[in-house]
C-alpha positions as CSV (number, residue, x, y, z in Angstrom):
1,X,7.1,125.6,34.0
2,X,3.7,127.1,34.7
3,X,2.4,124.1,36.5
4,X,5.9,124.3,38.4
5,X,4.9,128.5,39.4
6,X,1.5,127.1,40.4
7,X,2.8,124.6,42.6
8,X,5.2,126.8,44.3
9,X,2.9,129.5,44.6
10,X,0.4,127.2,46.7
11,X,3.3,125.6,49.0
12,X,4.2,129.2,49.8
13,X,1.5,129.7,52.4
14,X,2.9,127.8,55.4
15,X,-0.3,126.6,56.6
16,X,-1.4,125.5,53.5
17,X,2.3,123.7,53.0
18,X,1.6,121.9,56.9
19,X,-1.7,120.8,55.9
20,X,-0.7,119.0,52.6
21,X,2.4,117.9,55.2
22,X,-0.8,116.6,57.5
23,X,-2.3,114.8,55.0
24,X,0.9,112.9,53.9
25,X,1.4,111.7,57.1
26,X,-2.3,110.7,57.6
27,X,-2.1,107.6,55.1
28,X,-6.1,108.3,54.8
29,X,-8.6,110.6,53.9
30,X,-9.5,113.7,55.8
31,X,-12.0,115.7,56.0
32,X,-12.7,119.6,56.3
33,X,-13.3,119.5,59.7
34,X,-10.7,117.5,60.7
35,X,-8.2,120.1,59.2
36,X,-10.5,122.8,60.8
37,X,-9.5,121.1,64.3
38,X,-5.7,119.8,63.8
39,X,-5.0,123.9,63.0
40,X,-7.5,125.7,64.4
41,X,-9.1,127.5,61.5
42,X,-12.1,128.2,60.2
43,X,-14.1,125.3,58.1
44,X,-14.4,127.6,55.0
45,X,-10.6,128.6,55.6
46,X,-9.6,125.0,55.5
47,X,-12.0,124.1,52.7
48,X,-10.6,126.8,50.4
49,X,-6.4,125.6,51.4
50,X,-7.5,122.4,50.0
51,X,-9.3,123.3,47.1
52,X,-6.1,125.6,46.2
53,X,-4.3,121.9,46.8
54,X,-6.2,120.2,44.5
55,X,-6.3,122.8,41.7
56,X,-3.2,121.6,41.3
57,X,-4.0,118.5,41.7
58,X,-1.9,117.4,45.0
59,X,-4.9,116.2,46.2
60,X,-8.0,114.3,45.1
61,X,-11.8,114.6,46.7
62,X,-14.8,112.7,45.7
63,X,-18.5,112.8,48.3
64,X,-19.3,110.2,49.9
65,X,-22.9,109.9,52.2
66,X,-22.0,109.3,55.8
67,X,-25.1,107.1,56.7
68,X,-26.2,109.6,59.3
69,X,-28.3,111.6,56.9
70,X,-28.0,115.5,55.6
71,X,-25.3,116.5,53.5
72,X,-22.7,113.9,52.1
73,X,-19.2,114.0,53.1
74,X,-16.5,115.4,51.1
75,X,-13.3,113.2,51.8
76,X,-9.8,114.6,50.4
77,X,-6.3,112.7,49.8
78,X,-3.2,112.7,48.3
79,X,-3.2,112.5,44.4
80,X,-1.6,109.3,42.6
81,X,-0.2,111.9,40.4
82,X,3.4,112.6,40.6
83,X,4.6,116.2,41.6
84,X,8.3,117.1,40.8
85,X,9.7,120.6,41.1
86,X,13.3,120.6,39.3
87,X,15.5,123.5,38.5
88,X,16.6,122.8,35.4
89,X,14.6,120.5,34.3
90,X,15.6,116.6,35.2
91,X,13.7,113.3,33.8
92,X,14.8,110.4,36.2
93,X,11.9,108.6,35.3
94,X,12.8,108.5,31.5
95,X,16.4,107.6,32.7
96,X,15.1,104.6,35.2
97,X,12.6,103.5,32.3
98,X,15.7,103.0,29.6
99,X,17.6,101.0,32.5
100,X,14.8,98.9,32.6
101,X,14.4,98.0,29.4
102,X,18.3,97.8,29.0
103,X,18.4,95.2,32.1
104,X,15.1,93.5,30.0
105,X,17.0,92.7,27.1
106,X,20.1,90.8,29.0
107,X,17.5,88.1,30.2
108,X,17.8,85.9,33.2
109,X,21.1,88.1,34.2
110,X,19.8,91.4,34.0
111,X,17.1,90.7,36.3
112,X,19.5,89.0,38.7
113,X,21.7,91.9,38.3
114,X,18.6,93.9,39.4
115,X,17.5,92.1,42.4
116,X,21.3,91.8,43.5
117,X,21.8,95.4,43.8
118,X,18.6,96.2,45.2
119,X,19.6,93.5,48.0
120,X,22.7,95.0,48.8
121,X,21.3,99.0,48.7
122,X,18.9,98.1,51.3
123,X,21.7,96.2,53.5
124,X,24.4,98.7,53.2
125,X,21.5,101.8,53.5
126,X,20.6,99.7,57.0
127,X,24.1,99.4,58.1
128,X,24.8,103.2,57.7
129,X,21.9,103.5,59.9
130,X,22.9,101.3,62.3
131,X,26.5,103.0,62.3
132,X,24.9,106.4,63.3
133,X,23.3,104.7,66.3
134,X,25.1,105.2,69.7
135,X,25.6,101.1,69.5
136,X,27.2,98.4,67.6
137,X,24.6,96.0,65.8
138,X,25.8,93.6,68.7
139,X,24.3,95.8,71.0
140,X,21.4,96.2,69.8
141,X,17.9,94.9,71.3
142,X,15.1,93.9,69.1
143,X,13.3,97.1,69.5
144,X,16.5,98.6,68.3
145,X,16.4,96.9,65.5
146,X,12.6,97.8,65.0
147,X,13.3,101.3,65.4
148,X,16.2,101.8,63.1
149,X,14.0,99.8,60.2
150,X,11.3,102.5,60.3
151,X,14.0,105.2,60.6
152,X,16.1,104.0,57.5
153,X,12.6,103.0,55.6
154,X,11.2,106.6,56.9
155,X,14.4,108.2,55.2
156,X,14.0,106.6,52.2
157,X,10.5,108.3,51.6
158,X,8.6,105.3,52.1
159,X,6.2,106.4,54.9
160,X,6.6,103.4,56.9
161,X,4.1,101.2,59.5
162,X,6.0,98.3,61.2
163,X,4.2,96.1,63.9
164,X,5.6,93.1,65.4
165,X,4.0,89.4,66.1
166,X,5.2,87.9,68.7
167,X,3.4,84.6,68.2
168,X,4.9,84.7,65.0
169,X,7.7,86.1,65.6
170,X,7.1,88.0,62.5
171,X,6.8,92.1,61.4
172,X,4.3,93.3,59.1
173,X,5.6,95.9,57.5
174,X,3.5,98.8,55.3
175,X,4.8,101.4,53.4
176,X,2.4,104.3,51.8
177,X,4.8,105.7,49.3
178,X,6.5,104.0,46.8
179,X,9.2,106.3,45.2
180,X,9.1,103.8,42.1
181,X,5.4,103.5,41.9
182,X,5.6,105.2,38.0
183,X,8.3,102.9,36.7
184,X,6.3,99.8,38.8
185,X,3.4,100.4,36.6
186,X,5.2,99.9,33.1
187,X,7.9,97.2,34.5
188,X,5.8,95.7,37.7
189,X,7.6,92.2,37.7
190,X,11.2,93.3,37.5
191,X,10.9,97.1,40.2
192,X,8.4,95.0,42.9
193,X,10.9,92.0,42.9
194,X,13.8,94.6,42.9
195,X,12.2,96.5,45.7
196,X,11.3,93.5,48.1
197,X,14.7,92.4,47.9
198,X,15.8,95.7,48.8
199,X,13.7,95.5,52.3
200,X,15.0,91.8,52.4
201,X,18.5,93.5,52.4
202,X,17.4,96.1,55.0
203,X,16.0,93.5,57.1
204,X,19.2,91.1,57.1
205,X,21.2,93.7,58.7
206,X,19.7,93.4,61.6
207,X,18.3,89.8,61.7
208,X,20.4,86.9,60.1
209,X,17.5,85.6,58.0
210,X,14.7,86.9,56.5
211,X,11.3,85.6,54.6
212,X,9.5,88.5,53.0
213,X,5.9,87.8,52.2
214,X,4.1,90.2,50.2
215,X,0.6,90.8,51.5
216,X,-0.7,93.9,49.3
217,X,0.5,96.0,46.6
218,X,-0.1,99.3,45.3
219,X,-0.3,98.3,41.4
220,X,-3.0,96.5,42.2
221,X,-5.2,99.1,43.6
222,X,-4.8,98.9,47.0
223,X,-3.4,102.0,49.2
224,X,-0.1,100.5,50.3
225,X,1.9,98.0,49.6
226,X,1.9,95.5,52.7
227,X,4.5,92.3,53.5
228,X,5.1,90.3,56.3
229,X,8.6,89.3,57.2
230,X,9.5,86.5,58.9
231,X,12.7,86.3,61.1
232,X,13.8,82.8,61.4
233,X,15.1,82.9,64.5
234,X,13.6,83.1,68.1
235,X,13.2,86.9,69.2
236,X,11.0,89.1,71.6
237,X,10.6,93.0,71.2
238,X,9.9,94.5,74.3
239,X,6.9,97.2,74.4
């Protein structure tokens, strides 16, 4: 509860709230100045609004030398450590962890189970997006299609980067917030799998068929978890 009152206390200053908002958006780090500029304050004005951040640890800094010479850089970003503000108290976490293991101990059909359902969230959670678009999925161009992906994936907290090949006739797709990133880390195998077959789902809504490649992953140290996704059949996005 007192970490809870400190974190509420520091969102309550609405510049301070719209420069952690900055940073989320950023998907890198930042530096004081940069903040300085994007809101037109003072450097030792924005130094100290992300200090107060990272007292309670929303962010993380470290110093790194710039190569130019003088003083070394101080670089700040988000924190990998979860922040939830619940009123009462709610453990989801503990909740998806027993799932897991209960899905674990039914074998080969648990995990199918698992990676069925994740599949069909993602198509259904497309289709609803589609649904609220002014046209039917018949109607819609490729750049539709594109669009509606990062919507629905934007929705879904995932903070989304799509880009797509045309040689390939392929999207890579990025996301920079995984909202199962705890449970990942304890079941890795069974929530990655689940979760790419949920974008597989989300992505066969709008294009027939779908290879998912997975290029980087967040478990594994990297920043975001990266895939590219073949569509197997021919297609042009117009820029």
């Amino acid at each position: 509860m007192e970490q809870t009152l400190k974190i509420t206390n520091v969102l309550s200053d609405p510049t301070r709230f719209y420069i952690y908002q900055y940073i989320t958006n950023c998907h890198r780090d930042v530096t004081v100045q940069e903040i300085a500029n994007q809101f037109s304050i003072h450097p030792n004005v924005a130094r100290l609004h992300l200090s107060k951040l990272e007292d309670v640890h929303m962010l993380y800094s470290e110093t790194k030398k710039t190569g130019r010479g003088g003083r070394p850089s101080k670089l700040y970003r988000l924190s990998a450590e979860v922040i939830q503000l619940s009123f009462p108290f709610r453990n989801y976490q503990l909740l998806s962890s027993i799932l897991l293991k209960s899905l674990e101990k039914l074998g080969a059909d648990g995990s199918k189970a698992l990676y069925d359902t994740g599949f069909a969230f993602g198509k259904e959670m497309m289709e609803q997006e589609i649904a609220r678009s002014p046209y039917s999925a018949g109607e819609l161009s490729n750049q539709d299609k594109l669009n509606l992906l990062k919507q629905a994936a934007t929705m879904s907290g995932l903070k989304p980067e799509l880009e797509w090949d045309d040689e390939e006739q392929s999207i890579y797709f990025e996301i920079f917030n995984c909202p199962f990133k705890e449970a990942a880390k304890e079941h890795k195998d069974k929530v990655c799998m689940m979760h790419q077959q949920f974008f597989i789902g989300m992505f066969e809504a709008v294009f027939p068929d779908v290879l998912l490649s997975e290029r980087q992953n967040m478990i594994t140290g990297c920043h975001q978890c990266a895939y590219k996704a073949y569509v197997c059949e021919p297609a042009h996005i117009s820029t």
